[in-house]
Wavefront OBJ file of the C-alpha trace (Angstrom):
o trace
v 5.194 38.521 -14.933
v 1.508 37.046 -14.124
v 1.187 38.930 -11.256
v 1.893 42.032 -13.374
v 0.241 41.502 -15.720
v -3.131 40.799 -14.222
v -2.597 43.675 -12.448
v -1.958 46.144 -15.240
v -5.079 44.809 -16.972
v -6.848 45.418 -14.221
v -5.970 48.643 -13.682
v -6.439 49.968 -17.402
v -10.266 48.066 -17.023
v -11.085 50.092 -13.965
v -9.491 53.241 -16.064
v -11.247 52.487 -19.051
v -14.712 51.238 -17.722
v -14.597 55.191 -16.374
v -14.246 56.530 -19.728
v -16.647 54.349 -22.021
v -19.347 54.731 -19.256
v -19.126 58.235 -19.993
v -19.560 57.622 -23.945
v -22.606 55.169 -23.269
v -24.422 57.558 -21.554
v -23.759 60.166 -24.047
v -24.951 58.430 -26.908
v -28.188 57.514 -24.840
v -28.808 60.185 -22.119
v -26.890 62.912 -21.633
v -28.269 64.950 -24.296
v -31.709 65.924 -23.159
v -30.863 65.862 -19.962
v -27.918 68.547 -19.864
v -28.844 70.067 -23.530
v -32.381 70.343 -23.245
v -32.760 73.455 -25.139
v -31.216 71.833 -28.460
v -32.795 69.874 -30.874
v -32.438 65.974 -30.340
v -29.597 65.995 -33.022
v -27.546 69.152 -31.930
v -28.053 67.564 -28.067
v -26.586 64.516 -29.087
v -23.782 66.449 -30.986
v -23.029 68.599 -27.802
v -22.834 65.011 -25.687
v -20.520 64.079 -28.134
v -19.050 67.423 -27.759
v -18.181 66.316 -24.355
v -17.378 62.910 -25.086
v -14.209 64.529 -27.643
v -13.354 66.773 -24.004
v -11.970 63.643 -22.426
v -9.479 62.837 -25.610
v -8.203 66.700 -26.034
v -7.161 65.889 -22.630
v -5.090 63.118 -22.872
v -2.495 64.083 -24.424
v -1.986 66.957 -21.984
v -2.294 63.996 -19.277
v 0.440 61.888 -21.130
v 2.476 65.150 -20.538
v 1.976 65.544 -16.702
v 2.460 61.796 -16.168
v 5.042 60.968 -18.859
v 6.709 63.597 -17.083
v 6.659 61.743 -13.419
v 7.013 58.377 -15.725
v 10.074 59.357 -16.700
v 11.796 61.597 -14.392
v 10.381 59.836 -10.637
v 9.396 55.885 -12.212
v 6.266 54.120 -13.927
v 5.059 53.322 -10.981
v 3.690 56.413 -8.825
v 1.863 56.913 -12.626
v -0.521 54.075 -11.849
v -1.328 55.558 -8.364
v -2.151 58.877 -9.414
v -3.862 58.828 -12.997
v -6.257 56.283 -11.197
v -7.146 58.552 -8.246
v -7.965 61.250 -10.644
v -9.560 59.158 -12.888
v -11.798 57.236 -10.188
v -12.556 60.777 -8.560
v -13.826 62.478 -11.272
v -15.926 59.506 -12.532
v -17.890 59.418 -9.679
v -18.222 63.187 -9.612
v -19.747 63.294 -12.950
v -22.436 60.788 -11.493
v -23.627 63.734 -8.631
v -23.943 66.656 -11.444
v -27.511 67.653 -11.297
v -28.876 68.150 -14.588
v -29.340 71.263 -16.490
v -33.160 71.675 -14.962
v -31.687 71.560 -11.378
v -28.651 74.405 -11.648
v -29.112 75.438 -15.740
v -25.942 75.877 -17.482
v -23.566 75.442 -14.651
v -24.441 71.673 -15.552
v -22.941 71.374 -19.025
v -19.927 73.148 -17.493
v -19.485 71.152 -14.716
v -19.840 67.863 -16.959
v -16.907 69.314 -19.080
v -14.796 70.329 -16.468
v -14.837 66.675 -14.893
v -14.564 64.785 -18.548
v -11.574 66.816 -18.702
v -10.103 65.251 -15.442
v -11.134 61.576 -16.533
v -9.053 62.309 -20.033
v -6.317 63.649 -17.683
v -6.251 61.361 -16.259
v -6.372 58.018 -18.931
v -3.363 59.814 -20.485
v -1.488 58.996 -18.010
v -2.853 55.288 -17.274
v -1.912 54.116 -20.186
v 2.015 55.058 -20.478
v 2.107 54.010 -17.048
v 0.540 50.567 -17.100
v 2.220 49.159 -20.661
v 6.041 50.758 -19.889
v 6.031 48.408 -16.622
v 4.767 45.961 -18.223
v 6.591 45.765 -21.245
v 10.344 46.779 -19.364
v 9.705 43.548 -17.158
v 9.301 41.458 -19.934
v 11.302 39.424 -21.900
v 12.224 40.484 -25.678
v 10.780 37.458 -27.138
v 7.714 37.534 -25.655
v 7.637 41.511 -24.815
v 4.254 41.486 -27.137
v 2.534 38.843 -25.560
v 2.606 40.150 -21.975
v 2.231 44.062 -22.802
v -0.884 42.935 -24.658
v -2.543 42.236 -20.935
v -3.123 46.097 -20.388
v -4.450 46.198 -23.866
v -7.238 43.295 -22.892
v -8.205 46.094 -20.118
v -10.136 48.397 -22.347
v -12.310 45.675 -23.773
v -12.963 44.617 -19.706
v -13.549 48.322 -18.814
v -15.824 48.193 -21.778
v -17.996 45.336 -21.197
v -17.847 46.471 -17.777
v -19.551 49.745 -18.285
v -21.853 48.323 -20.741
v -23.032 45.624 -18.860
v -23.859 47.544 -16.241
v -25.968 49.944 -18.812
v -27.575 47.199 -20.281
v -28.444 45.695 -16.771
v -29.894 49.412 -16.064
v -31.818 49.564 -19.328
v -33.534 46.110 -19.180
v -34.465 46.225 -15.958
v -35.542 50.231 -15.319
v -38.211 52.229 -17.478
v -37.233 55.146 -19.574
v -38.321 57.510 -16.719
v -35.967 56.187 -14.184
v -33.026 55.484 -16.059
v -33.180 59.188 -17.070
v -34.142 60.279 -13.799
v -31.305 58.400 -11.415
v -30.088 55.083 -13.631
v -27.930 56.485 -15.675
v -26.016 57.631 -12.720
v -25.441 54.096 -10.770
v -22.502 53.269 -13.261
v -20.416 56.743 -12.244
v -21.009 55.869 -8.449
v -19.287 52.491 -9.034
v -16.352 53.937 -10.570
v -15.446 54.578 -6.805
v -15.606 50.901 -5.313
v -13.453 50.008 -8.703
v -10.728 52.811 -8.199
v -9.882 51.170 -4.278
v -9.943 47.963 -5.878
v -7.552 49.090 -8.173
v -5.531 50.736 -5.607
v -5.132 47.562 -3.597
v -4.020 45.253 -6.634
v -1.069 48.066 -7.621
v 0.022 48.782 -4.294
v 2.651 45.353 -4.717
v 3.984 45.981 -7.751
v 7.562 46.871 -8.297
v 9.533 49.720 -10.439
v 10.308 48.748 -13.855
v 13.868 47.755 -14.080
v 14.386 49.479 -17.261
v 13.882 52.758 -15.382
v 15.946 52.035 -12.525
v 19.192 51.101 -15.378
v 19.266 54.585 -16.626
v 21.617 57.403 -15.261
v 20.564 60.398 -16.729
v 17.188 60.948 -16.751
v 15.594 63.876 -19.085
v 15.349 66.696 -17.439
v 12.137 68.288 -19.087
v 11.548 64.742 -21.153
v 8.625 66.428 -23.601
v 11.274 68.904 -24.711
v 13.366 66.421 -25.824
v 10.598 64.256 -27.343
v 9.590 66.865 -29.404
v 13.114 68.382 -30.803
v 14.639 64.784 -31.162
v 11.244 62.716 -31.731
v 8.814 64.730 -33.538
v 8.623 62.674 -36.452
v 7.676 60.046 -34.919
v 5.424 61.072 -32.660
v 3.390 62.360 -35.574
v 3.774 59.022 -37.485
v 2.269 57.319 -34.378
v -0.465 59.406 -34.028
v -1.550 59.283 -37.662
v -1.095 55.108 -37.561
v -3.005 55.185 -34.168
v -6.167 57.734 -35.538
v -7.955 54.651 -37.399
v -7.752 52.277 -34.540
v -9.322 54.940 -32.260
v -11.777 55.951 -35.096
v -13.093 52.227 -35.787
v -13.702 52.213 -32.132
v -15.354 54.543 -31.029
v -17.554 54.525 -34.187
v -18.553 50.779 -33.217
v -19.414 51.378 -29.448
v -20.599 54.999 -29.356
v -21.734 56.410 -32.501
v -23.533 53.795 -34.278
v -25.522 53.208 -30.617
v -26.747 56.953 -31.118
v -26.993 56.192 -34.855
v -29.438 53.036 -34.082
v -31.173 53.931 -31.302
v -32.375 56.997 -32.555
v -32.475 56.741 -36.549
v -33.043 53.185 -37.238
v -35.232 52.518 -33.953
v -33.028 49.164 -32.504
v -33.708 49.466 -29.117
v -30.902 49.876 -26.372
v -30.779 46.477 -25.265
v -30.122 44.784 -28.771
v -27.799 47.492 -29.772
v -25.270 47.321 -26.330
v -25.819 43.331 -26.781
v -24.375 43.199 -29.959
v -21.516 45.623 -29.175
v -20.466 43.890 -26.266
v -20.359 40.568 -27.699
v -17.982 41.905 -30.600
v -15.917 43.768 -27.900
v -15.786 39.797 -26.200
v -14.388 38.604 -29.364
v -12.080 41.495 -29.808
v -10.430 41.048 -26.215
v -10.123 37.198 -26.386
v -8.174 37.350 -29.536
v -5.517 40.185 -28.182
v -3.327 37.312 -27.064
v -3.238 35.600 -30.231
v -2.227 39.065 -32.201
v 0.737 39.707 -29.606
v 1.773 36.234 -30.332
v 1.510 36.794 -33.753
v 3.900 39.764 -33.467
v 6.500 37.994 -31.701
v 7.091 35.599 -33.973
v 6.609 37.544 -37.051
v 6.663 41.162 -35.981
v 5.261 44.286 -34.972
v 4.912 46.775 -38.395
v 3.403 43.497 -40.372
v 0.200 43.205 -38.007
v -0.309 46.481 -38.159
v -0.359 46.725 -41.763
v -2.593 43.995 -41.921
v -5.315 45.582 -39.689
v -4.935 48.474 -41.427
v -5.491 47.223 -44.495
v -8.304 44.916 -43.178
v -10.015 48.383 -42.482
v -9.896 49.764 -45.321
v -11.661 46.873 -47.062
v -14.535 46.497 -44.341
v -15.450 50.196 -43.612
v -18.097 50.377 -46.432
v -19.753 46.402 -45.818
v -19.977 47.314 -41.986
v -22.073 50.803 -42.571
v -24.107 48.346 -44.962
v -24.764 45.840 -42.011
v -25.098 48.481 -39.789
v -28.239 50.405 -41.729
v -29.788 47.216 -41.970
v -30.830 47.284 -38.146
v -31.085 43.335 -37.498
v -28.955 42.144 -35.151
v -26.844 39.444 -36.722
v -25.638 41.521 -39.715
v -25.189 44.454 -37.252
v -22.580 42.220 -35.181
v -20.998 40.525 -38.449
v -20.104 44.521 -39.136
v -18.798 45.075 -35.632
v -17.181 41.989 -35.249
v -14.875 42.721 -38.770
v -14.407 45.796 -37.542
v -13.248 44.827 -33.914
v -10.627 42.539 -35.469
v -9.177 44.577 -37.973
v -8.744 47.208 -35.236
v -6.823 44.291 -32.660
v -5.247 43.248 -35.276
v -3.329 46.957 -34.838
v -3.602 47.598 -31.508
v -2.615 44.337 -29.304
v 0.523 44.934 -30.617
v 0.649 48.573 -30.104
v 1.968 48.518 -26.058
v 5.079 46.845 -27.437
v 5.394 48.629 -30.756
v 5.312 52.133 -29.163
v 7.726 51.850 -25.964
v 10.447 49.999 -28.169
v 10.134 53.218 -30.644
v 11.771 55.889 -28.109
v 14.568 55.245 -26.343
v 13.951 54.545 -22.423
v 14.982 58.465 -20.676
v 12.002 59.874 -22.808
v 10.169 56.516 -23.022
v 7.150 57.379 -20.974
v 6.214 60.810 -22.372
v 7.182 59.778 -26.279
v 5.146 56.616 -26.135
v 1.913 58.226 -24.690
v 1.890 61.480 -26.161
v 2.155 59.677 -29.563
v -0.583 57.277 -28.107
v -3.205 60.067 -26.967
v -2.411 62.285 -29.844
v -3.982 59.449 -32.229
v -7.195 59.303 -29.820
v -7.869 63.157 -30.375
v -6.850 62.296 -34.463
v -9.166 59.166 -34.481
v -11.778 59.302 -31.089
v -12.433 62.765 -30.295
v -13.968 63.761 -34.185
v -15.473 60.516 -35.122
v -18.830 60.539 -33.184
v -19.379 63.677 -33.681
v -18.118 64.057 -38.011
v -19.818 60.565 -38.052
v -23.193 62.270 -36.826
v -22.870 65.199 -39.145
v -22.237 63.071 -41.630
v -25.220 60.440 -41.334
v -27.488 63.281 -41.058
v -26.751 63.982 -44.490
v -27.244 60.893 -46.291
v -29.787 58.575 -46.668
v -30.649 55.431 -44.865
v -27.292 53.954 -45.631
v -24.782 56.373 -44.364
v -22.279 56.069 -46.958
v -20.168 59.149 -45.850
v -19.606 57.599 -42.530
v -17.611 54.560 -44.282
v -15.752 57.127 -46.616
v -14.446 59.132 -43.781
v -13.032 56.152 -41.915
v -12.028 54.554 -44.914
v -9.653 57.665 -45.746
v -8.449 57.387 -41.941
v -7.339 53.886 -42.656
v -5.596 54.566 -45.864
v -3.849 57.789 -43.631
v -2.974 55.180 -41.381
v -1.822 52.661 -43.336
v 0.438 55.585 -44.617
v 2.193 56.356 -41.409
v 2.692 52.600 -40.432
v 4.726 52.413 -43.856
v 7.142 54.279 -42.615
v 7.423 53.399 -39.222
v 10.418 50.802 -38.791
v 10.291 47.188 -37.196
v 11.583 47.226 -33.402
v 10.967 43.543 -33.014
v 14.116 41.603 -31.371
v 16.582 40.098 -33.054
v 16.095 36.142 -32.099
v 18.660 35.146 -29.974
v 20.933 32.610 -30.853
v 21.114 29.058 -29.232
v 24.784 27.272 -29.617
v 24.363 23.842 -29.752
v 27.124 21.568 -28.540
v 29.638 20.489 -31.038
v 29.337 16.541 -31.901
v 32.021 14.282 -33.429
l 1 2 3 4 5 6 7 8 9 10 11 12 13 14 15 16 17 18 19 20 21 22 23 24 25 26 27 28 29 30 31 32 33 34 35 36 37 38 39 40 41 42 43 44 45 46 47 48 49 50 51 52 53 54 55 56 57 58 59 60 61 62 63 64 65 66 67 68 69 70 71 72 73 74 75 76 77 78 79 80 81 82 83 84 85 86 87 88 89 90 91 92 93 94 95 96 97 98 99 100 101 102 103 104 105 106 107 108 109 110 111 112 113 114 115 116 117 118 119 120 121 122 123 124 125 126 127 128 129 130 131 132 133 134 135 136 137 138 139 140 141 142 143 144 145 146 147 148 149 150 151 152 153 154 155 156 157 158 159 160 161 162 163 164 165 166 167 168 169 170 171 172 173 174 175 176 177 178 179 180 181 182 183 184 185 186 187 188 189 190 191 192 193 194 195 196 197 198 199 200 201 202 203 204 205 206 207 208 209 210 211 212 213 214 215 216 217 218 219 220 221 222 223 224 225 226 227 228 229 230 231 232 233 234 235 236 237 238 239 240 241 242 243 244 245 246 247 248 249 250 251 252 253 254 255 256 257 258 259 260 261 262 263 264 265 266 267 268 269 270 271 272 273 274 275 276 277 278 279 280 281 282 283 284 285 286 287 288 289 290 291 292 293 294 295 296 297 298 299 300 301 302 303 304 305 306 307 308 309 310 311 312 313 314 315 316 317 318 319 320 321 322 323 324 325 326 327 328 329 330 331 332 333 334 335 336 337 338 339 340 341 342 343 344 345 346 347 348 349 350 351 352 353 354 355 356 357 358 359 360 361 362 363 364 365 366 367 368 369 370 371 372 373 374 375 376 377 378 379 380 381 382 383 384 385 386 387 388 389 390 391 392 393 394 395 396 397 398 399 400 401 402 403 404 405 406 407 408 409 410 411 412 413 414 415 416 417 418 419 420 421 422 423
């Protein structure tokens, strides 16, 4: 189960470091440089335009793959979604700019975010199913929360690199060739990747079942529906409080408040740190007392902290700024260290693959796709203090909250220990 798990997390960090470098470099570069001919708010509204590409994609990638996941094994999943993944990362990193080849650029920079979102939807079904059908049922959350420590690697990953790029490079050539050196190492990270999956086995859950769905997102969506929408809705806030921590509010700083790039990535990242240590604890947390309680809990937790964390935010000083991210980071683990064990135990195993992940990457497109970009809309509104920002994802938590209500528990029933009769 180590071995598996270390390398699922891996995987999903290589897979996910190739889709937040892409949301970095929106929120600080690709604007000018492939809109030119906007205004510096409708260019960073078209990078974001792009950014939302990648999620509108994933579901149709949790399709595809859920598909192979279900009908050929989890396994040749991992294989594929991170070729395609790896591929078109580095791809986006050779697209000359809109100056070079005009609007061929933009188009070519959608055409290969829609790849990488192809290809994450897939990742994700793939990596937490094999995890979480190897484990045991007590301890099923604790080891399918590895894969969901990967994002905040990938993360950190891609941001490190940014802020190593940004400290150490001037404005000119970060904007020039910098921005690009993250992209290219997407490729050295995908073989990495490659090698640590090539060992692992099928998931014996899959090899159990006889009859295996023949078109599996048929069946998920005249047997399942209801509960793929539930998921989706429960999953939009934890996508929504992301992605509005580690992209928009570094376009909302950067360029409103004046924080430069360097503070702003430091304090994401070290929120993001805290948010990925505690994932463990969570999962624990939701073995012993369950998976629909934690989730309620981080839901809830968002819904109170939404409006102080645009407060700290406006502020611009770093310490309140991480306080906000940091509440923010928790309430959304709180939710979603749990989730790779919540979902898959939801739909039964023949449609496991495709139920799990479409439900997963439909929340993404709910809660990540819109939120930079309503977010942006929305600050340029209000005043200093953007306090439409914190209603819109306060009314996504309460939506959330909604659906988890009526989700049911799928924790396991404790088993039983006879003890030896005395007398």
């Amino acid at each position: 189960m180590l071995r598996l798990a270390a390398a699922s997390l891996a995987g999903t960090a290589i897979e996910f470091y190739d889709f937040f470098v892409y949301g970095t470099a929106a929120a600080l570069v690709l604007g000018p440089l492939f809109f030119p001919a906007f205004s510096p708010l409708a260019g960073t509204l078209a990078a974001f335009a792009t950014f939302g590409v990648g999620f509108v994609a994933r579901p149709l990638g949790s399709v595809l793959f859920g598909h192979i996941g279900d009908r050929h094994g989890r396994r040749p999943v991992l294989v594929a979604s991170l070729l395609l993944t790896g591929a078109s990362t580095v791809a986006v990193g050779c697209v000359p700019t809109y100056g070079a080849i005009g609007v061929a650029a933009p188009v070519l920079l959608v055409l290969l975010r829609f790849l990488q979102g192809l290809g994450l939807g897939g990742e994700w079904g793939g990596a937490v199913l094999l995890t979480a059908e190897h484990a045991p049922p007590e301890r099923r959350a604790l080891w399918s929360s590895f894969p969901q420590i990967g994002p905040a690697v990938g993360f950190l990953l891609a941001n490190g690199v940014m802020l190593a790029l940004s400290a150490t490079l001037s404005d000119a050539q970060f904007a020039q060739w910098g921005w690009r050196v993250p992209f290219w190492m997407a490729g050295g990270l995908a073989v990495a990747g490659l090698w640590l999956r090539s060992s692992l086995t099928e998931s014996p859950r899959f090899l159990e079942i006889d009859d295996h769905a023949r078109v599996p997102l048929a069946e998920v969506v005249r047997d399942h529906w209801r509960l793929v929408l539930l998921t989706a809705g429960a999953l939009s806030v934890g996508y929504a409080i992301f992605y509005a921590v580690t992209t928009w509010s570094l376009a909302y700083a950067t360029e409103r408040l004046g924080v430069s790039r360097s503070v702003m990535l430091t304090c994401i990242m070290a929120a993001v740190l805290v948010k990925g240590a505690v994932t463990p604890l969570a999962a624990l947390l939701a073995d012993r007392y369950g998976r629909r309680p934690l989730c309620l809990a981080g839901c809830t937790a968002a819904v109170l902290w939404m409006f102080p964390m645009v407060a700290l935010l406006a502020t611009g000083a770093p310490l309140p700024m991480f306080v906000g991210f940091l509440g923010a980071m928790l309430a959304f683990i709180t939710m979603f260290a749990v989730i790779a064990a919540y979902l898959p135990e939801l739909y039964e195993p023949r449609v496991r693959c495709t139920g799990a992940a479409v439900g997963y990457n439909l929340g993404g497109v709910l809660g990540g796709a819109l939120t930079p970009i309503v977010a942006t809309a929305l600050a340029e509104q209000g005043g200093r203090v953007p306090w439409g920002v914190a209603a819109y994802l306060t009314v996504l938590a309460l939506l959330s909250l909604g659906c988890f209500a009526l989700l049911p528990e799928t924790r396991p029933a404790p088993v039983a220990v006879e003890r030896p009769a005395t007398g």
